[in-house]
C-alpha positions as CSV (number, residue, x, y, z in Angstrom):
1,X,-117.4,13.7,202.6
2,X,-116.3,11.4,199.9
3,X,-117.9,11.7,196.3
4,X,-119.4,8.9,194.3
5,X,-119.3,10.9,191.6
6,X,-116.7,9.9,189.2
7,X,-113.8,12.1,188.6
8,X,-113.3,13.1,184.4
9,X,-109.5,10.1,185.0
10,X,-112.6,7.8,185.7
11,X,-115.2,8.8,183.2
12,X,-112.8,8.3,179.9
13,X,-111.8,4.8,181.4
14,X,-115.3,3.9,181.6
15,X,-116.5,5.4,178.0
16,X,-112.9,3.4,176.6
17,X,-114.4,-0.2,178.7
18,X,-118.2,1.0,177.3
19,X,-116.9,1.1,173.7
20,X,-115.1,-2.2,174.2
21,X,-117.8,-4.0,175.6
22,X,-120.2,-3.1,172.9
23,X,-117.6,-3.0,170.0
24,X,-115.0,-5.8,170.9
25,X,-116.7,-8.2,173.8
26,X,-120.5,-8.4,173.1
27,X,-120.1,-9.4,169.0
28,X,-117.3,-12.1,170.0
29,X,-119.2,-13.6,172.8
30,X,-121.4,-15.7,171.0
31,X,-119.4,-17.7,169.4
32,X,-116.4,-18.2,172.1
33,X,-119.6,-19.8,174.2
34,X,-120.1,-21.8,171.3
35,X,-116.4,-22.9,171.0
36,X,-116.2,-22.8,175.1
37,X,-112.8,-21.0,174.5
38,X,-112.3,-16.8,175.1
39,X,-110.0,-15.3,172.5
40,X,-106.6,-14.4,173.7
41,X,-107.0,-11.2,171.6
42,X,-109.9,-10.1,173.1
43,X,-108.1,-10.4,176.6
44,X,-105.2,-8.7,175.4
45,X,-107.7,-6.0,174.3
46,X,-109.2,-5.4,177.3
47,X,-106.1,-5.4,179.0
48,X,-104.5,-2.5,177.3
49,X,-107.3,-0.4,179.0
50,X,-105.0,-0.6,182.0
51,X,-107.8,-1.0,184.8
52,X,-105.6,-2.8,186.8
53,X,-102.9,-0.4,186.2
54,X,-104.7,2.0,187.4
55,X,-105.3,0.5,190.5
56,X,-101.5,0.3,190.9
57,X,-99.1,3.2,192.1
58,X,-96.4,4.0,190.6
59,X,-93.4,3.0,192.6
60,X,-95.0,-0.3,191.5
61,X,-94.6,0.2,187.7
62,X,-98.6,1.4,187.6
63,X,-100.2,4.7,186.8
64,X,-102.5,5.1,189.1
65,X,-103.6,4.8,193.1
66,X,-105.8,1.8,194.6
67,X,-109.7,3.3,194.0
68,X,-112.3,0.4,194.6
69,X,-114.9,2.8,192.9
70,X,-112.6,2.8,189.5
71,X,-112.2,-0.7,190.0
72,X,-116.1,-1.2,190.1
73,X,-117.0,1.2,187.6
74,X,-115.0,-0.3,185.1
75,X,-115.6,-3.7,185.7
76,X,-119.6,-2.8,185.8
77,X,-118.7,-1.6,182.1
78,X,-116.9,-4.8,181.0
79,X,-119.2,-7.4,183.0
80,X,-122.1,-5.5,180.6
81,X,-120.1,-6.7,177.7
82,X,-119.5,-10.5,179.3
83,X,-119.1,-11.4,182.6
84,X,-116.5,-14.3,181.5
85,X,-114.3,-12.2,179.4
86,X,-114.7,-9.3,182.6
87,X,-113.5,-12.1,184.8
88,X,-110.7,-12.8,182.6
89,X,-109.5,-9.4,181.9
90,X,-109.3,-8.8,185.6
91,X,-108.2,-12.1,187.2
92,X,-104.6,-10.9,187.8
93,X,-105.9,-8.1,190.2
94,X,-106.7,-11.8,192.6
95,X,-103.7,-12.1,192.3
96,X,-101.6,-8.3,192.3
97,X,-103.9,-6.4,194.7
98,X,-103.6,-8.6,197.9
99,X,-100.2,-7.9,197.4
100,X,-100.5,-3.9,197.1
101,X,-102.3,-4.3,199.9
102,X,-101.1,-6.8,202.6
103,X,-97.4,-7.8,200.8
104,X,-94.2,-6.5,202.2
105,X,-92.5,-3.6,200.4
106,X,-90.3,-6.1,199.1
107,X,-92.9,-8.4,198.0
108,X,-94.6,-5.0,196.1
109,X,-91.2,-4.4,194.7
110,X,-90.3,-7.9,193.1
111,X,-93.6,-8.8,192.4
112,X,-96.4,-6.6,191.2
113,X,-94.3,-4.8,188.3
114,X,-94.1,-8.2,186.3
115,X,-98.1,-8.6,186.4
116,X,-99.2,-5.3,185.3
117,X,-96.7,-5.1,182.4
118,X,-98.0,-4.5,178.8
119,X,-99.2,-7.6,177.8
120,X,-101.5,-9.9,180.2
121,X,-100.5,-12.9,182.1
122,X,-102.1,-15.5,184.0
123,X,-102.0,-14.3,187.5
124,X,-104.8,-15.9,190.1
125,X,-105.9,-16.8,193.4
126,X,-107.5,-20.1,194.9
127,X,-109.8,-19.1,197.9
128,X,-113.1,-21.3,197.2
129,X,-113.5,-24.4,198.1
130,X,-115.7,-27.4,197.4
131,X,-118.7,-26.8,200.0
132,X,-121.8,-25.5,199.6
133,X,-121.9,-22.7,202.9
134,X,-118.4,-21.8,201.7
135,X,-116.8,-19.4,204.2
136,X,-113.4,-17.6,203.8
137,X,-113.0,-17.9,207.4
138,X,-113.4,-20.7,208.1
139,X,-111.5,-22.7,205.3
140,X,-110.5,-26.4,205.3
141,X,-107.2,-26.3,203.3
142,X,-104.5,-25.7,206.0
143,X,-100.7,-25.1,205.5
144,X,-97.9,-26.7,208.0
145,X,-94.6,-25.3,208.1
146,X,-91.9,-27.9,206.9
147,X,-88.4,-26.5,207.9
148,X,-88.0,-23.0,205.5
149,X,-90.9,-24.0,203.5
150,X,-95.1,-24.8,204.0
151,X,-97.0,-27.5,203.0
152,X,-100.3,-27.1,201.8
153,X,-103.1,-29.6,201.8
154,X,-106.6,-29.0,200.7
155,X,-109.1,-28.4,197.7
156,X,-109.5,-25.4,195.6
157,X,-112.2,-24.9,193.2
158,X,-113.0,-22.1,190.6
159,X,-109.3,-21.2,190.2
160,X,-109.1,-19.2,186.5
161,X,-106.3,-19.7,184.6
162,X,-104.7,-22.4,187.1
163,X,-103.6,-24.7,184.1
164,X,-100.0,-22.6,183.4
165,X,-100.6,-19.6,185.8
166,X,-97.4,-17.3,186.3
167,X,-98.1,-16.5,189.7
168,X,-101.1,-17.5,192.1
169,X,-101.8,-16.8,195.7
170,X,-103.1,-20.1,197.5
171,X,-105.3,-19.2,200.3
172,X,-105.2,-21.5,203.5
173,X,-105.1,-22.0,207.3
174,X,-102.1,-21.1,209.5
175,X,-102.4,-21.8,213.2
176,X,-105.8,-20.6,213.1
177,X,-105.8,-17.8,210.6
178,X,-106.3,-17.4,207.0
179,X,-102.9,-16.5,205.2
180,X,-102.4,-16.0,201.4
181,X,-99.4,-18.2,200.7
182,X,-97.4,-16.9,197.0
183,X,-96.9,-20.0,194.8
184,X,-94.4,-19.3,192.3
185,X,-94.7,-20.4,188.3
186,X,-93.4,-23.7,188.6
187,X,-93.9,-24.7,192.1
């Protein structure tokens, strides 16, 4: 029977995003809604924490092993702190975990190490679009296959960090199915 109960590797991540949240995100947050602009440092901050690196084995330059429930427990932590900055913080696991988890071995190889190194990088996803019953399966932007390459046509809204991302996963119909498509940095 599995345990929901966290493990002690779990509990000192959560008391390092706890003291972050209270000490680092929850004083800044008021003004960086005033200025509508998250500090860079305060990103960088929570980054160091490594929660996505813990997610990440290490044949792929992580620490750690894919664990939803550290994922969540962590996050909870952070999101107490500010939801935003949590969102920030994490927004390269859009981006890095579809590919621990669906990529070929040589997509995991080439491409995970360079997002979890030690400073953060704008890695994303686009998945939602611009309707109100949203539905993941049932998307409207569809790629067609152009000789080696696809071609990609549709909306994407709620994209973080699209505006100079270094890597971002564009999600979209292929005969019929969804497929994550990787869109290289300056595609």
């Amino acid at each position: 029977m599995y345990s929901f109960e966290p493990s002690e590797e779990q509990r000192m991540l959560v008391d390092a995003v706890k003291r972050y949240a209270a000490n680092d995100l929850r004083p800044a947050m008021r003004d960086a809604d005033e200025e509508a602009h998250l500090p860079e440092d305060l990103i960088e901050k929570g980054w160091e924490l490594g929660i996505l690196q813990a997610s990440i084995p290490e044949e792929y330059g992580g620490f750690g092993e894919h664990s939803a429930v550290t994922s969540v427990l962590a996050a909870e932590e952070m999101a107490w702190g500010d939801l935003a900055a949590a969102f920030a913080v994490m927004t390269p696991g859009l981006y890095a975990l579809p590919l621990l988890l669906v990529g070929s071995e040589e997509q995991k190889q080439n491409l995970i190490p360079p997002v979890i190194e030690a400073e953060w990088k704008p890695y994303t996803a686009a998945l939602i679009e611009w309707k109100f019953d949203f539905d993941a399966n049932d998307l409207q932007t569809v790629a067609e296959e152009d000789g080696d390459a696809y071609v990609i046509s549709g909306e994407k809204v709620y994209v973080p960090f699209a505006e100079g991302y270094e890597g971002m996963i564009v999600y979209a119909k292929l005969d019929g199915k969804t497929q994550g498509f990787i869109i290289p940095k300056d595609a």
